[in-house]
N, C-alpha and C positions, 0 to 999 in steps of 0.2 A: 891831307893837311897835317902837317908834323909840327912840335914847336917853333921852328924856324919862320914860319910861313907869316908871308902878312897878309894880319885879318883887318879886313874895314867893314865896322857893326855901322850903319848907317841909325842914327835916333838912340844913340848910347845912354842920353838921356833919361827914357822913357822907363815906362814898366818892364817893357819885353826886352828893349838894347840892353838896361842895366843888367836885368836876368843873364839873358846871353853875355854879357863880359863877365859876369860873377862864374858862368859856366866856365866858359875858355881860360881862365884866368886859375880855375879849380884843377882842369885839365892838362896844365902847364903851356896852356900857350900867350907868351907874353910878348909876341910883338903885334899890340893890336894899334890900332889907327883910328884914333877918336878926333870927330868933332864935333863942338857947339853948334849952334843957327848963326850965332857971330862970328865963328869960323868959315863956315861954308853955310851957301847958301842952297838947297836942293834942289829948289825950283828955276834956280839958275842955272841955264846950260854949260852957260861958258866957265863958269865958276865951277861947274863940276866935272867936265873935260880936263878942265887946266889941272884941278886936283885928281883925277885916273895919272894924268902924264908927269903928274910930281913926285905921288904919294906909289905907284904903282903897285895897289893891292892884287893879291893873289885870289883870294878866297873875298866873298862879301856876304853879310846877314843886312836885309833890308828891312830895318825894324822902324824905319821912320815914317810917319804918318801923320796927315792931322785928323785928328779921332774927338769924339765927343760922346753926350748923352742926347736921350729921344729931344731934347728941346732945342738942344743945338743942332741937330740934324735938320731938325724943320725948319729952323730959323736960317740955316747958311748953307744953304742946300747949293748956290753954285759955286763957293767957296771948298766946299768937300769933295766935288768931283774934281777941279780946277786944281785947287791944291795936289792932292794926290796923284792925279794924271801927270801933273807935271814931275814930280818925284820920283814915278816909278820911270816915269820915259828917259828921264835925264840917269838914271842909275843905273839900269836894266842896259839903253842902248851906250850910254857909255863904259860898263863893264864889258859888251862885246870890242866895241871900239880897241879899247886900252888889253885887249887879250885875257881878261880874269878868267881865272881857271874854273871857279865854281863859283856859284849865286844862290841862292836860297830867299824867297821872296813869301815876305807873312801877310798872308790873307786873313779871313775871318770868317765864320761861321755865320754870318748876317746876307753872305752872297746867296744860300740855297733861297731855293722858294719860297715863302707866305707858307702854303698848303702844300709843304716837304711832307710826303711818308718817314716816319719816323720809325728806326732812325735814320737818320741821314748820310748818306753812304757817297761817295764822290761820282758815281756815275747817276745821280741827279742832279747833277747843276745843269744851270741852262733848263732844265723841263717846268719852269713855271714862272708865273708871275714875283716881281720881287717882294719886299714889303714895301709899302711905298714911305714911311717916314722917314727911310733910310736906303732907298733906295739910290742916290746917285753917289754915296760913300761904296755901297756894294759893286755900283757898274766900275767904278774904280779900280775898287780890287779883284773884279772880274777881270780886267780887263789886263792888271798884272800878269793874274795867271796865264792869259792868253800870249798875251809878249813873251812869257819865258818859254813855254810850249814853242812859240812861233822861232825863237831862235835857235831854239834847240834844233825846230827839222831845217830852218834852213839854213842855218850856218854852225849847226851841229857842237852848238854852245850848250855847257855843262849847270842849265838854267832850271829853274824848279820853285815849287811851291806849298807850303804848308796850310792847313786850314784848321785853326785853333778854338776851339769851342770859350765860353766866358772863363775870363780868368782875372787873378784877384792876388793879391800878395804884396810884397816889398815892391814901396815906391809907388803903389797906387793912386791913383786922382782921390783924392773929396773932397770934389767941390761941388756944391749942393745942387747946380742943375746939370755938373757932366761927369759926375761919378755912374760909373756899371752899378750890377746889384750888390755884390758884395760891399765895397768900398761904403755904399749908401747905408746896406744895414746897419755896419758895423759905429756909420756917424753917427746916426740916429738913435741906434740903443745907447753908444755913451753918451749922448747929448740926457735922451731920460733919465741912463742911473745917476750922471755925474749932478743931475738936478731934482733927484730922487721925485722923478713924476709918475704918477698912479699907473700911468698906464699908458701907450705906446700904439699911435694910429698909423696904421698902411695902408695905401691904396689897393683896390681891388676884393679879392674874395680869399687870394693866398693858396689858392687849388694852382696856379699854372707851375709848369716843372722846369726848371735847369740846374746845365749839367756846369761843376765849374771845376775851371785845374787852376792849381796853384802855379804859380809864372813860372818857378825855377826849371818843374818839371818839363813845362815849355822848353824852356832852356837847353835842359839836358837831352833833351829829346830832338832840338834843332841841331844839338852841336852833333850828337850822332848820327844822324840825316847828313850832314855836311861830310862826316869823314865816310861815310857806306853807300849810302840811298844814288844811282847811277840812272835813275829813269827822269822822264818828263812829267812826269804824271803829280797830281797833287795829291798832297797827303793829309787825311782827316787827322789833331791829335786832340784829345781828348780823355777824361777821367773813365770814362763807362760806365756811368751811371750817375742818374740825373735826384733830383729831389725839390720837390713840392718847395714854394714861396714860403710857406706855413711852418714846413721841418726849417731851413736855410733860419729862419727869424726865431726858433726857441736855439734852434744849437747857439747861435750868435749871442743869444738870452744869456743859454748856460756858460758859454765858456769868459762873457765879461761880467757874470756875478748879477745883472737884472732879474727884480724876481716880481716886476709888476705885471700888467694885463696887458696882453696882447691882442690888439682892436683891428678889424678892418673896416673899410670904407666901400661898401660894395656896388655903392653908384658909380666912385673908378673905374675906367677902366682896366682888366687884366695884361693885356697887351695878347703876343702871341702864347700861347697854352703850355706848347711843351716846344723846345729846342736841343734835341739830343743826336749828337753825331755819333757816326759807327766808324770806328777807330782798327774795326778789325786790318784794313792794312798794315796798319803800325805794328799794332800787338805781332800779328807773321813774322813781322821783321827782328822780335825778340824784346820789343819795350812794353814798359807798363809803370802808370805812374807810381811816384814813393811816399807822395802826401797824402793823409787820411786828410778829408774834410777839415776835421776838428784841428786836426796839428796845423791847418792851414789857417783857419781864423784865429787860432793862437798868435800862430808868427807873425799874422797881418794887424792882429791888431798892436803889437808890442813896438812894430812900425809907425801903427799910426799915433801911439803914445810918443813916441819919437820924434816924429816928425811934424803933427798937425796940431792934437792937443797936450794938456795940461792931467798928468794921471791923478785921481783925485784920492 
């Protein structure tokens, strides 16, 4: 991949595509190939054949998804499979189609098992049961990785797959039922300070642990996987190390100034306990993220001052 090369970020949009263009965009590569949902449409075949044989990208980042929170997964459960099966098939089999030279395709850390040994290392996928609120989002993005594995042995396409543990940063969702953890803390405690309320209720007990990377690293960490990483095999990328519901909710305290009570609700449920990938493939390959925690809910929230609310 040189500057010359055309890159097509498929969900440019998004948390992770904007990431990834802010990357390649850092790296001087400036012939990228964006578009809207009123541009192209993914889940249209024809519409995205016609755009391989226009647009002829070289390189692709498949950052497009429809994604959500636990309520939306349970609410549009054939809509999540449906949706993304058709997007990754129409992308995936029309980048071999159209000759693209490399592919990179974002999975998520929601495909391992329920009851994953932690941590969670790429050669247990497939050995268990899924979780099931989220389960048909997961066979989805199983089933990506499997497509690009599959074309790579049989038509020795230059296809692959990352596996991103929770992430949180610039341009994140909050919206109150399909924000992740971070984006939700971060609304939640300015909704208290900015309405100076005593005190600040969570679901659960705040013992369960995750682990979260800040998206650009994402970023910086796909864009280098694109110009290096030569295997089929998927790649765990991840912070390396994880932290308690309970720590995530004072730092988020300290770093927007809240200095009320912090409440749980213990008849919630917790959800899964602990969700911590092992990244050691990565790190071999020479990476290692650049955000601290903190600096990461800094910058996240300075976005969400930005973008969502009113800083008080």
């Amino acid at each position: 991949m040189t500057p010359d090369s055309r890159i097509f970020v498929a969900g440019h949009n998004g948390m992770v595509g904007s990431a990834l263009v802010r990357s390649l965009r850092r790296g001087g590569f400036d012939h990228l190939i964006l578009k809207s949902k009123a541009e192209l449409d993914l889940t249209r075949q024809e519409e995205v054949e016609r755009f391989y044989a226009q647009e002829k990208p070289e390189f692709v980042f498949i950052a497009a998804a429809k994604v959500g929170g636990l309520m939306a997964n349970k609410t549009y459960r054939a809509d999540f499979i449906t949706t993304n099966l058709q997007i990754q098939a129409n992308l995936i089999h029309g980048a071999h189609q159209a000759g693209v030279s490399k592919l990179l395709f974002m999975a998520s850390s929601c495909i391992y098992p329920r009851e994953c040994p932690q941590p969670m290392n790429e050669g247990h996928l497939w050995s268990g049961y899924l979780e099931p609120t989220n389960s048909p989002y997961a066979v989805a993005k199983l089933a990506g990785i499997e497509m690009c594995r599959a074309y790579h042995d049989q038509h020795g396409a230059r296809f692959f797959s990352v596996i991103p543990c929770n992430l949180y940063g610039q341009n994140d969702n909050y919206h109150p039922e399909n924000s992740h953890v971070m984006a939700a803390l971060i609304s939640k405690v300015h909704r208290a300070r900015t309405e100076q309320q005593p005190s600040v209720l969570f679901w659960g007990t705040g013992t369960p642990r995750r682990e979260l990377l800040y998206v650009d690293d994402l970023a910086d960490a796909s864009v280098w996987l694109m110009q290096h990483y030569e295997q089929p095999d998927p790649v765990n990328i991840g912070y390396g190390t994880d932290h308690s519901i309970r720590e995530l909710i004072e730092t988020v305290c300290d770093v927007l100034g809240y200095t009320g009570r912090i409440e749980f609700d213990a008849s919630k449920p917790d959800g899964v306990m602990r969700k911590l990938i092992d990244s050691s493939r990565m790190q071999a390959l020479g990476w290692k993220p650049a955000t601290t925690l903190r600096e990461g809910i800094v910058k996240s929230y300075a976005d969400y001052l930005q973008r969502v609310a009113t800083p008080s």
